[in-house]
Backbone bond lengths (Angstrom), bond angles and torsions (degrees), N, CA, C in turn:
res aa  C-N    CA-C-N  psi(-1)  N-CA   C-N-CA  omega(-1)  CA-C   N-CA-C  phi
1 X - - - 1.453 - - 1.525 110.80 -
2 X 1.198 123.51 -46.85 1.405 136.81 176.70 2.063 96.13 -49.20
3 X 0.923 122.95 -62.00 1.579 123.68 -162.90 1.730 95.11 -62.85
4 X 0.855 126.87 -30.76 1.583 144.99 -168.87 1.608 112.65 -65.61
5 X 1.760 106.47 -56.67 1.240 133.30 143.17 1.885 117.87 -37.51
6 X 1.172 94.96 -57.80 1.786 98.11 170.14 1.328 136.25 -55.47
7 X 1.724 100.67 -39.48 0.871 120.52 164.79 2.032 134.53 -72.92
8 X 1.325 104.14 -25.46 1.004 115.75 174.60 1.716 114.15 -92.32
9 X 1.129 102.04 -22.31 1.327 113.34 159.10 1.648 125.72 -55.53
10 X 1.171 93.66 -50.93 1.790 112.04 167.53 1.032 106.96 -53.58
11 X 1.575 127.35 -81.26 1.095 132.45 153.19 1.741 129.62 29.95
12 X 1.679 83.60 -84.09 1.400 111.20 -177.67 1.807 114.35 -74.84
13 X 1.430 110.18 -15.91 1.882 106.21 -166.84 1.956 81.08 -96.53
14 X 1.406 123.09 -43.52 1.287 109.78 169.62 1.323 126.59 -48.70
15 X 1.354 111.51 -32.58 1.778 108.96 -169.01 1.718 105.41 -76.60
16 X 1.613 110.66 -58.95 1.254 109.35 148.22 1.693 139.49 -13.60
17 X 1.494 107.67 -47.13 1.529 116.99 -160.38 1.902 96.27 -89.77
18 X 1.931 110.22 -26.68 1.066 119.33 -163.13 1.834 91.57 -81.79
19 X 1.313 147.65 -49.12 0.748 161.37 169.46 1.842 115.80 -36.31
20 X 1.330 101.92 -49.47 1.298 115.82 179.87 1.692 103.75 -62.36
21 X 1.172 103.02 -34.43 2.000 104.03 -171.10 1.678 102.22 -86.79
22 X 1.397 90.67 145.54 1.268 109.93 -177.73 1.806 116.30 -106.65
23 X 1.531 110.08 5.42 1.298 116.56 159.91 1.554 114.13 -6.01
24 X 1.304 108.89 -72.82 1.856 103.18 -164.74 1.577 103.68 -70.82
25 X 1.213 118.42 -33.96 1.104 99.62 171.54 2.066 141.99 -81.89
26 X 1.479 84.13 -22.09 1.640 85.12 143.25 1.543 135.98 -68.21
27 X 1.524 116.82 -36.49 1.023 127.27 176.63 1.828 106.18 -83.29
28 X 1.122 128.98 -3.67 1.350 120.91 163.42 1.737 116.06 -90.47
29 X 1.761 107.45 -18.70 1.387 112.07 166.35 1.483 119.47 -79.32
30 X 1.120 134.67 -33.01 1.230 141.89 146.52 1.269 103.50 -27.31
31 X 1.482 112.70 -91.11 1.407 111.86 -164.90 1.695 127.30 -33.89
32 X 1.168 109.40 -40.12 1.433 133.44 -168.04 2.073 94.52 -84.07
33 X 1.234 111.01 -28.18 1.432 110.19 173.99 1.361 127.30 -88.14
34 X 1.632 100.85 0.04 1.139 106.40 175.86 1.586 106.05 -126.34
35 X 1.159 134.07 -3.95 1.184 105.41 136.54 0.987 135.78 -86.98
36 X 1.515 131.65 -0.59 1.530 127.00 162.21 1.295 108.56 -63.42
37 X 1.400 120.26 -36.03 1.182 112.54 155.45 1.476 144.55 -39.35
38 X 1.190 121.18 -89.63 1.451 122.32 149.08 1.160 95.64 -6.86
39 X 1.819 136.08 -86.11 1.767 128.80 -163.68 1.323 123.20 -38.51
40 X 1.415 111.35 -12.66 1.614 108.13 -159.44 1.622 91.62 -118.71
41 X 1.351 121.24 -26.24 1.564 127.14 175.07 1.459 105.69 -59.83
42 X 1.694 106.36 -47.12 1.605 89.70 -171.53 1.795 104.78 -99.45
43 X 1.029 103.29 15.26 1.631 109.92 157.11 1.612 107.86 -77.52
44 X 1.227 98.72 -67.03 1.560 102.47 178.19 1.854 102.91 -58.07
45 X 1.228 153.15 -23.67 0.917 149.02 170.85 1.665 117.29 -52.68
46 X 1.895 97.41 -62.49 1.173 97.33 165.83 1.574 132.16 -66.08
47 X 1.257 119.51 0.63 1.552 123.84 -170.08 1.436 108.97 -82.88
48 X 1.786 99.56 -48.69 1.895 113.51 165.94 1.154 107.17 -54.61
49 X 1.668 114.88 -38.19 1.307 99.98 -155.77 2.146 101.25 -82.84
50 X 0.962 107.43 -9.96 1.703 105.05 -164.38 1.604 93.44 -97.85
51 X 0.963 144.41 -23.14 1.916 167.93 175.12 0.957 95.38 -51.02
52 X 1.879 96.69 123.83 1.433 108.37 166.15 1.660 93.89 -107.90
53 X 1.041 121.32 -24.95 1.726 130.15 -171.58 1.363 99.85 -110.30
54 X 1.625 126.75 161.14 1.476 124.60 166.87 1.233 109.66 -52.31
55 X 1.238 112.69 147.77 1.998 124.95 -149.85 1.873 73.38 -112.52
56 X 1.183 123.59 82.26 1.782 112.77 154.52 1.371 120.15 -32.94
57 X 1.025 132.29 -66.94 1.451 151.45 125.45 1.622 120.21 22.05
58 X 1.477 79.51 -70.18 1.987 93.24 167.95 1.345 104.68 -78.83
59 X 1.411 163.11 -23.37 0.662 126.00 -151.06 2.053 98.57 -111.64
60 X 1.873 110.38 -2.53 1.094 129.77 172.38 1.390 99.75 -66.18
61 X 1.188 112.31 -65.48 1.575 126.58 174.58 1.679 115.75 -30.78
62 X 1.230 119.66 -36.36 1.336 124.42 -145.10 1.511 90.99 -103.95
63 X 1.420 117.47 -40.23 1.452 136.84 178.93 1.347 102.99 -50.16
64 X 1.222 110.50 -64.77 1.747 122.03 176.48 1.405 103.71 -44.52
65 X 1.196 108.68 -74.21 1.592 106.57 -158.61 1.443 125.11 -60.78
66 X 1.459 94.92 -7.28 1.957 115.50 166.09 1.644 97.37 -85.19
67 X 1.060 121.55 -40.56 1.620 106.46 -174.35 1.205 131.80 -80.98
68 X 1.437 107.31 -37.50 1.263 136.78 179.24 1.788 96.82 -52.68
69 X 1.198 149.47 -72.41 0.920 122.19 -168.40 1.431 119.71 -83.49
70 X 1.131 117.88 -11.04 1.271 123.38 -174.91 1.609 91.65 -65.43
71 X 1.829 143.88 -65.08 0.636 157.46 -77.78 1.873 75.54 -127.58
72 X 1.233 122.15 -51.16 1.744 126.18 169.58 1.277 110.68 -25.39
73 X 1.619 115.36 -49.21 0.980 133.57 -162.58 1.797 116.80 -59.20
74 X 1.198 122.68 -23.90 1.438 146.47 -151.02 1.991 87.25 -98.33
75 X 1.243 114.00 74.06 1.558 94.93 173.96 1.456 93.41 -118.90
76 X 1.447 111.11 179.90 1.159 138.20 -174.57 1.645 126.73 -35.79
77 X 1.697 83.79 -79.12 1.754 104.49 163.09 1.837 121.67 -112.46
78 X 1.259 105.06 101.74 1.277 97.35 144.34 1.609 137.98 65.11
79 X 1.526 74.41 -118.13 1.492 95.65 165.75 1.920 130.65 -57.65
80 X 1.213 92.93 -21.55 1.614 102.96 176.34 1.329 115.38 -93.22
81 X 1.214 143.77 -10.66 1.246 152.66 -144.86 1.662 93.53 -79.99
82 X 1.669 118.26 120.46 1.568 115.99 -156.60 1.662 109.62 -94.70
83 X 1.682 127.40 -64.88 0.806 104.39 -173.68 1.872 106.34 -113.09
84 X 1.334 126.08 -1.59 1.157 118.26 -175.69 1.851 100.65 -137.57
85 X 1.360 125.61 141.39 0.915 140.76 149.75 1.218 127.11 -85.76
86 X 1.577 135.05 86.25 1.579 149.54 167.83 1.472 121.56 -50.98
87 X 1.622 115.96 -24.23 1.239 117.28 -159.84 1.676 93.42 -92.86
């Protein structure tokens, strides 16, 4: 009975510790930061690509879509950090 106790004990400081992390929700900001990304890459793609003069524009575009996910990357703890590591 005592190991049972131990065990449910465990149990319970894991469910707790799982609760405390915000994993999915970093990794659901990522996701969503990287496809705005991608949208604004092939925005900025098409901007060079339609440009007869430097596309200012495109090259705002292009800036973003390099930061923007990189920028997901910057979370709290560590261990959760979903699709890019900055540090």
């Amino acid at each position: 009975m005592d190991n049972q106790q131990l065990e449910r004990q465990e149990l319970e400081r894991l469910q707790k510790e799982l609760e405390a992390r915000e994993s999915t929700l970093h990794f659901a900001h990522a996701g969503v930061s990287f496809l705005f990304a991608l949208m604004l890459a092939a925005a900025a793609a098409k901007l060079f690509w339609d440009s007869i003069r430097l596309p200012i524009l495109g090259i705002v575009a292009a800036g973003c879509s390099i930061g923007l996910p990189l920028s997901s990357g910057n979370c709290s703890d560590t261990s959760t950090c979903a699709l890019f590591d900055a540090r």
